[in-house]
N, C-alpha and C positions, 0 to 999 in steps of 0.2 A: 489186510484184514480190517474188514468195519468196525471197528468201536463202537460199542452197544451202551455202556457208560454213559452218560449225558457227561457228568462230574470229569469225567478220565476223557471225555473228546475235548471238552472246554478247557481243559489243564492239557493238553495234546495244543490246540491251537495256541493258547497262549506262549505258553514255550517255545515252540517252531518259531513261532511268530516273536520275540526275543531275540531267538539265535538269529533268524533272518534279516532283525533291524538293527543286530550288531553286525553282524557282515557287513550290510551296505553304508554303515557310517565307518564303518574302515577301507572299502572302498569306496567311498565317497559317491552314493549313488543314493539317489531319492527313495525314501520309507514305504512312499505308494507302489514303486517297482518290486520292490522287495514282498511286499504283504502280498501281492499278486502272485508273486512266485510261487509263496508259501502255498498259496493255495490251487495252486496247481499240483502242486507236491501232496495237496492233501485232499486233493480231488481224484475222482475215477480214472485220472489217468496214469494215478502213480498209487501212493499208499490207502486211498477210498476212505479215509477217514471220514469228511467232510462230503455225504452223499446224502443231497436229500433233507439236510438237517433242519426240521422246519424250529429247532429253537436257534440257530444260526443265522436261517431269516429272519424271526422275530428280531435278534439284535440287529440286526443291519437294517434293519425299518426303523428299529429308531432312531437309530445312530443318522439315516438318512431324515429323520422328521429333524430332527435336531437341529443339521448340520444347514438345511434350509429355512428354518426357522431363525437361527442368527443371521442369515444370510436379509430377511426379511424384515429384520430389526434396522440394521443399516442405513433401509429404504426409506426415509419418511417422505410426504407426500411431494415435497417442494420437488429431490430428487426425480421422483416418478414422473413429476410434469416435466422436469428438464430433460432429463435421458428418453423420455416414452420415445416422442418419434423416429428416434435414428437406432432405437432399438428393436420398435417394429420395423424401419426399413431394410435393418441390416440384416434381422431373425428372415424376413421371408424372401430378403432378397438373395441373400446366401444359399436357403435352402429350393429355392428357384433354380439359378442357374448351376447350384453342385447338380442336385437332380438333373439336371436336363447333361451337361457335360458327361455325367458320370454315365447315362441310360447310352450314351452316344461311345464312348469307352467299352462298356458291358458288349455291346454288339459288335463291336469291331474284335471284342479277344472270344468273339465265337458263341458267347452267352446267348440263350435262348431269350427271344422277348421279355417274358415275367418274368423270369430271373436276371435279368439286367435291370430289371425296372425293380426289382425288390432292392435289387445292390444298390441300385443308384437313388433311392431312399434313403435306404439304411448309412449311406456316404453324408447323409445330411446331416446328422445331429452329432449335436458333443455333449456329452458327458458334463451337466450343472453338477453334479457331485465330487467327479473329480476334478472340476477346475477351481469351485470355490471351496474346496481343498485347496488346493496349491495357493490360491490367491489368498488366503486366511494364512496361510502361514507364512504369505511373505509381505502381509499386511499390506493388502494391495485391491481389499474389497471397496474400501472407502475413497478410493482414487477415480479417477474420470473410467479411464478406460475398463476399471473395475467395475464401476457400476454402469456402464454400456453393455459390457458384457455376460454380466448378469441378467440384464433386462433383454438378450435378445437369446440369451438360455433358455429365458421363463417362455419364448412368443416360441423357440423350439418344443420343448418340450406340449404347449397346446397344440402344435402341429402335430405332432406324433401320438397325441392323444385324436385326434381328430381322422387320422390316417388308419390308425389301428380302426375306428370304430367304422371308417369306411369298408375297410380290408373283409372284418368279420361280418359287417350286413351283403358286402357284393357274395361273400363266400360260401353262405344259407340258402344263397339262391332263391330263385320267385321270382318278387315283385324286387327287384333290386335298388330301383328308383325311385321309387315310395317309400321302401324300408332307410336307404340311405338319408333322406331328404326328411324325414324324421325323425330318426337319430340327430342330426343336425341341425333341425329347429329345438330338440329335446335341450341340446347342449348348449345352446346358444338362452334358453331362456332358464336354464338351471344354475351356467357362468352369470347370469344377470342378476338370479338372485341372491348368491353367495357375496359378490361385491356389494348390493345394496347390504345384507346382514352385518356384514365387515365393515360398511362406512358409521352402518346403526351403532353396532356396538364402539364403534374408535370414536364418537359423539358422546353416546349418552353413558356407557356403563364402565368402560374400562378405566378410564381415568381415574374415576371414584374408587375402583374397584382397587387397581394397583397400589394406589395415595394409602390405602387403609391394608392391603398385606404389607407396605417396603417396612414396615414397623419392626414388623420377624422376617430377616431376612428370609430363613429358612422358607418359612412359607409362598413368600416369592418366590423362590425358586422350586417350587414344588409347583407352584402356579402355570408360571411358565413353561416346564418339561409337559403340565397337563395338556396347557393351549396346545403346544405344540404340537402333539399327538392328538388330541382331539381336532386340528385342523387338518391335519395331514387324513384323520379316518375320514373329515366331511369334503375330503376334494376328493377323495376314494370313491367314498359312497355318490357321488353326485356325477360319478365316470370322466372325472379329471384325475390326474396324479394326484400321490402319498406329497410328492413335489411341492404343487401349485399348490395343495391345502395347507400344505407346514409355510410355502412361503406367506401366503397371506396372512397368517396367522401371527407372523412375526412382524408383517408392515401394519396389525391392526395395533401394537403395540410401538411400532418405534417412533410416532409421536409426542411420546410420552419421556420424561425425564430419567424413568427407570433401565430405558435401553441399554445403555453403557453396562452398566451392573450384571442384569439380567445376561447379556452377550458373554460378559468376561468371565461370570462363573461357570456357566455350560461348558466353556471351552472344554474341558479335560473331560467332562462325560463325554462331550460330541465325540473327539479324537480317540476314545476307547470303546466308541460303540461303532465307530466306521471301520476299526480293524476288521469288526464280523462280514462288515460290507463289501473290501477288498480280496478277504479270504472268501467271502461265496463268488465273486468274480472271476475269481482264479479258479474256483473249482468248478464252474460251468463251463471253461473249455474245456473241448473236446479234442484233444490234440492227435487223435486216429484217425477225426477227419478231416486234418489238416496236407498232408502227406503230399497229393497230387496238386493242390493250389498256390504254391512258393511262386513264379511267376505271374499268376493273375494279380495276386494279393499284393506283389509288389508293385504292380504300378497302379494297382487301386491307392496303396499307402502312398505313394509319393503324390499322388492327384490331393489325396487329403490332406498330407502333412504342408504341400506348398499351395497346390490350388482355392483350398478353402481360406486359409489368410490372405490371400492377393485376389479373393474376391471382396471379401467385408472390407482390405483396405481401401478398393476402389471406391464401395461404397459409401465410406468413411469420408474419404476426401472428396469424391461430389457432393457432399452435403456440409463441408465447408469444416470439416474436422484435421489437425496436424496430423504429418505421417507418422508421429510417435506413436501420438492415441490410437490411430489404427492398426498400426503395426503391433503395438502391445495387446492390445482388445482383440485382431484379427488372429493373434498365436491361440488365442482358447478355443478355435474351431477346428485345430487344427490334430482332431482324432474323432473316432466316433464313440457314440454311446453304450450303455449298456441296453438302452432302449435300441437302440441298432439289434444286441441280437436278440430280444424279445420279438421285436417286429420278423427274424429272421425264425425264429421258433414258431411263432403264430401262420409264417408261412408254409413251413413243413406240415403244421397241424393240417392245416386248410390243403393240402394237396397241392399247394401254386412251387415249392421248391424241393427241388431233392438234396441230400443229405452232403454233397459236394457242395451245391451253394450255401448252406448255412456253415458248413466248415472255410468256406469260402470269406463269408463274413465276418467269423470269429476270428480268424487270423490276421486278416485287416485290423482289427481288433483290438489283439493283442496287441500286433507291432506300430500303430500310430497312439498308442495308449502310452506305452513305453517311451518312445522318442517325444513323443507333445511333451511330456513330464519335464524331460531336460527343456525342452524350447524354453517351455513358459520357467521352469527353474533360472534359467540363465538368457533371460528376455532383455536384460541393460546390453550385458555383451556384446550380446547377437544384433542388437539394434545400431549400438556403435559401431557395429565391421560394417552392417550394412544401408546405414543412412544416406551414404553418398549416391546411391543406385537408385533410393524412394523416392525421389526428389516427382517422379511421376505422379506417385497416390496423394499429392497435396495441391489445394488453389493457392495459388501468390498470397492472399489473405485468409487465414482460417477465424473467417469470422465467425463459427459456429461456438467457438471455445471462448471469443472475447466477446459473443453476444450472451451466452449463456453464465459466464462467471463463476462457473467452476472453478476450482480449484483442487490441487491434489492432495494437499494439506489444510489444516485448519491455521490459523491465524492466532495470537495469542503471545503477549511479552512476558506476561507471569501469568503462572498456575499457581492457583492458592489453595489448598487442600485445607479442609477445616471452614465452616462455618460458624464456629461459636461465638462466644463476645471481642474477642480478640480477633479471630478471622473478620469477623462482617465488621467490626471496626476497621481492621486494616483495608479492606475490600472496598469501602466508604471512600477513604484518603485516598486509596491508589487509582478509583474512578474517577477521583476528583482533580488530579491532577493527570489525568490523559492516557492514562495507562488500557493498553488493551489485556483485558483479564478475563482468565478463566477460573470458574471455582469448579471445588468439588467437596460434597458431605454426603454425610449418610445419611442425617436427619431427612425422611422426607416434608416435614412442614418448614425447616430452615431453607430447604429447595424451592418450595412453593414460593416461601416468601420473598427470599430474595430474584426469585425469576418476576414476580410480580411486580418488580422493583427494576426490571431492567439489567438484571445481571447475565452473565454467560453463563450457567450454572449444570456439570451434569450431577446426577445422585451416583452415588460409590462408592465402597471401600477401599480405605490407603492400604490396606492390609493384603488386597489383587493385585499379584505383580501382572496379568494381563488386564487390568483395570490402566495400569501406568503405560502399559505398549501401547493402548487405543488413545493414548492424550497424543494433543500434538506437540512432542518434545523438539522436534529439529526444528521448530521458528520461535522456540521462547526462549528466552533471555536466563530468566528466573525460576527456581522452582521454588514453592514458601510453603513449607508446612507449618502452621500453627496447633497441631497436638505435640504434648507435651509428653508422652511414653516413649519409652528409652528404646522399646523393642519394638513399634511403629518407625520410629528413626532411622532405624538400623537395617529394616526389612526394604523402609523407602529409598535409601541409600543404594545398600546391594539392587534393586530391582531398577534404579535409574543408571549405575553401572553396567547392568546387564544389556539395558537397550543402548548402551553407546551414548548417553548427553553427554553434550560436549557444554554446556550451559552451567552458570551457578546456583548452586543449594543453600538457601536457609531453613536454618531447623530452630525448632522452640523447646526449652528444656525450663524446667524449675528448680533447677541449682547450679553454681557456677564449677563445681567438679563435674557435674554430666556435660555440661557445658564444655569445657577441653576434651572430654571424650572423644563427643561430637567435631569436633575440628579437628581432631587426629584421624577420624574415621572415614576426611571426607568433604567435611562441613564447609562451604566457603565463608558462612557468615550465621552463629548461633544468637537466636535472640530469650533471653532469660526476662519475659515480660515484665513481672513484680517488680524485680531488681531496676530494668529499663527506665518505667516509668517515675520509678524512686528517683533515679539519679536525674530524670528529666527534671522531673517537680525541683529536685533540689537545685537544680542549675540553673532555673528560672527563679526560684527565691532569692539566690545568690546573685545573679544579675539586676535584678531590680532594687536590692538592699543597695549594689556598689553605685545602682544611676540613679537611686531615689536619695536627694541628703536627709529628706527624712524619715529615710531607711522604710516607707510604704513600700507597697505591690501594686503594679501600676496593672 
């Protein structure tokens, strides 16, 4: 029965969607599987809840401008020049030869011409949404192979923008070659003007722009969900993806020092507005007309789950990258898109497939959607069973990684959190004596200023425990807060527990009873400034009274 309720389908999904992601964290099975399920359960094929629901789309658009928009945050430009090439290489060379292997496939399991050629498109893309899903939560956007594989998402996704618009000018019939070859100069000088706007604004307005909301927090973040939606409608309207506009949107600001901050609060809207995103995905299969394709579909899935990694690693390692990186970066291709069955939808419209091949597709689908999840979930594992066999996809020297200087992690022996008198004093000495340091504050003019100064500095709140995940904790030493609130302490504490330091804690307190708290709680090393300095002063009068005989201060 359809639920007419908005109120009562919205409280229907979310509930389902509970019991379904307690299920799978008892049996220990990834959330994005589960959500999927949900909503198949809640789609036409089962309880018809979820039919059509265009306030379900609406959230899952944004949930999708979002969840690309932190993605584009990450990217600042140094990135983008470092990754571009091997992410265009790898984006069109992958969907090169899947397309070509797959159309080769299609016709040998009996597939009519256009419909092997739609399959073995639709075999090309992956799914940017649900990998940088998985790779955000296993903190693995900011990594090499993370940001390869994002970048060769983005050069997918303009393919399949570019394919689609091919697909519907040959499908109008006519002038096909005119109409095509227009569209085509259209998009080419419409993507021309959106980057020039994006470099204008990352130049002249945002900067200023941000510096003067980080004041209210609030209102940054109001700011930011707007970009981000207002990017994602101008890559719409300009007939690029909700995608490419939210990502841009996100690289026009991750120049800027407010990145961190901005990334870390979104987290928990993104992740409760993509739930709509999984549930409409599950509720566009069609699982009636899956029925007669279990054979085709399966060796379409294994071509994609295995073929499409051991293409991009090839690609990976003639261009002089480790078989790590490839092998990590080449498991994200390894399903297809949601853009697969639009493109599979836009064929039925158009008369080129009948209703077996788009069933055809969805259930490739489904099943390399499902199995990628674990790949990319348990990608260390699986690399250690099988590194002794890659030893193919690498040159003797992968000079692409020691020319480039990547790194997987950041660098850093103390994080100092707190800029005030006491922080940028400390931050002063600790620069001064060779110390590699990272700050963090919220002030943004104490940010300004000390970047102006040569410091590492991001803007943040200690008070975001995913403010604390995005630092780089496994290479520092130290962690130093200098605020002096008992319940910042405490918060910073639990939330460096939770990510696993293995590193020492100092904390600053203004009494020597909060002060043993603090070291009951945790603390490797509590500093009680006022008191500190007291007894310094006094330990220096007292020394130079005992070496001066006439008791002066030297």
């Amino acid at each position: 029965m359809l639920i007419e309720n908005l109120f009562v389908q919205i409280g229907a999904i979310l509930g389902l969607s509970v019991v379904g992601g307690a299920l799978a964290l008892w049996l220990r099975q990834p959330l994005i599987v589960a959500f999927i399920a949900v909503g198949i359960a809640l789609g036409p094929s089962a309880l018809n809840v979820v039919n059509q629901s265009h306030e379900v789309e609406l959230f899952a658009s944004l949930g999708i401008a979002l969840l690309l928009f932190v993605v584009g945050l990450k990217l600042d430009l140094h990135i983008i020049r470092t990754v571009g090439p091997v992410a265009l290489a790898s984006g069109l060379g992958q969907v090169l030869f899947t397309s070509v292997i797959g159309y080769v496939i299609g016709l040998l399991l009996g597939l009519s011409p256009v419909a092997a050629l739609y399959v073995a498109v639709a075999l090309t893309f992956s799914s940017t949404i649900i990998i940088v899903k998985l790779l955000s939560d296993k903190r693995e956007v900011d990594s090499l192979h993370g940001r390869i594989a994002v970048g060769f998402l983005i050069v997918q996704d303009i393919v399949v923008v570019l394919v689609m618009i091919g697909l519907t000018a040959f499908g109008q019939g006519g002038s096909e070659e005119l109409s095509l070859g227009w569209e085509a100069l259209k998009i080419l000088l419409k993507g021309g003007l959106m980057l020039l706007a994006v470099a204008l604004l990352m130049r002249y307005l945002l900067p200023w722009l941000l510096h003067r909301l980080a004041h209210s927090a609030e209102l940054l973040m109001l700011f930011a969900i707007a970009w981000a939606v207002l990017g994602a409608i101008a890559g719409d309207l300009l007939g690029f993806s909700k995608e490419v506009g939210a990502f841009l949107a996100g690289v026009s600001i991750a120049s800027t020092v407010y990145r961190e901050q901005v990334a870390a609060r979104l987290v928990s809207l993104r992740d409760f507005l993509l739930l709509f995103f999984f549930i409409e995905l599950g509720a566009s299969l069609d699982l009636g007309a899956m029925g007669g394709q279990l054979g085709a579909a399966a060796v379409f899935s294994l071509f994609v789950l295995i073929g499409n990694p051991l293409i991009v690693m090839a690609i990976m390692g003639y261009m002089g990258y480790r078989k790590r990186t490839g092998f990590l970066a080449g498991l994200t291709v390894a399903q297809i898109s949601e853009f697969s069955l639009i493109l599979a939808a836009l064929g039925l419209s158009l008369g080129h497939l009948d209703q077996a091949s788009v069933g055809l597709i969805t259930l490739v689908g489904l099943i390399t959607i499902s199995v990628s999840t674990y790949m990319i979930l348990y990608s260390h594992p699986l690399y250690e069973r099988l590194a002794p066999y890659l030893s193919g996809f690498e040159r003797k020297v992968a000079h692409r990684e020691q020319d480039d200087g990547l790194q997987d992690e950041g660098q850093a022996d103390i994080l100092l959190i707190g800029l005030g008198r006491f922080g940028a004093a400390m931050a002063q000495s600790l620069r001064a004596r060779g110390c590699r340091l990272l700050a963090v504050d919220f002030n943004p003019d104490a940010v300004q200023r000390h970047l102006r100064d040569g410091y590492a500095v991001h803007y943040g709140d200690a008070e975001d425990p995913e403010l604390i995940a995005s630092l780089p904790l496994q290479q520092s030493k130290w962690v130093v807060s200098t605020l002096r609130d008992r319940s910042l302490n405490n918060m910073l504490l639990h939330a460096l527990q939770q990510q696993g330091y293995k590193g020492r804690v100092a904390l600053s307190t203004t009494s020597r009873l909060e002060a043993e708290h603090l070291r009951q709680a945790g603390a490797d090393l509590v500093l009680v400034p006022y008191a500190d300095a007291a007894r310094e002063a006094a330990d220096r009068l007292f020394e130079s009274l005992n070496a001066s005989p006439e008791g002066q201060l030297r």
